[in-house]
N, C-alpha and C positions, 0 to 999 in steps of 0.2 A: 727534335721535338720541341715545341711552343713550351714556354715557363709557364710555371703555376701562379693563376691570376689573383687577385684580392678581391674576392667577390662581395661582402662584407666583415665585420669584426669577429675573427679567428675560425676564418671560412676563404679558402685557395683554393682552386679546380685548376684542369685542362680539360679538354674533348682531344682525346685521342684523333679518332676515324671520324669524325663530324663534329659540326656546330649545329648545336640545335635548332633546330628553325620551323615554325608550326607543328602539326601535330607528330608527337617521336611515334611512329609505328614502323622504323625501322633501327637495327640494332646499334647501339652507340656506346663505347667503350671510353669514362672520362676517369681522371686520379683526383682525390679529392683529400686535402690535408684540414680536419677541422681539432680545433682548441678551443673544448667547452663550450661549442655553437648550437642552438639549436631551432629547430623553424618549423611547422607544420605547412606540407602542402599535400596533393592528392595526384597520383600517375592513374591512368585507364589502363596501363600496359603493364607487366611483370618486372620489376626493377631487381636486379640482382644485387650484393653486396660481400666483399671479402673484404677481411680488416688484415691489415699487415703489422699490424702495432698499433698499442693501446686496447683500448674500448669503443664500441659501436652502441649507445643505446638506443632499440629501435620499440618506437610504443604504437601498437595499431590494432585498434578496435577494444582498449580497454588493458590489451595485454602487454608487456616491456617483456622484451630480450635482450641481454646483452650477448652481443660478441667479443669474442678474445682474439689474437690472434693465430691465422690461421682457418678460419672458420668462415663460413660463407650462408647466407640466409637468402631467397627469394620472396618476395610480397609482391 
């Protein structure tokens, strides 16, 4: 399995089963190690989420969730 890349400052991914490439309308499984990172962008698609450790803050449409571990959210 490819190492976890430095995507920017305390933000590391892989793409498991694909590299993204125009529009994701098929399933993509990546690991993502972030350290007090955060970004706003927008998916047309259902993106999944389990946190293995730590906190997952996810804020969308006014409302935050956090995740713990163990725990899994869809948006």
């Amino acid at each position: 399995m490819a190492p976890l890349k430095d995507q920017r400052q305390g933000l590391r991914c892989r793409f498991i089963n694909a590299s993204p490439a125009g529009p994701w309308d098929e399933f993509i499984l990546s690991e993502w190690e972030l350290e007090a990172c955060a970004w706003e962008d927008f998916h047309p698609h259902t993106e999944t989420n389990f946190v293995l450790e730590g906190e997952l803050h996810i804020e969308s449409g006014g409302e935050t969730v956090i995740l713990k571990p163990g725990v899994s959210t869809a948006t």
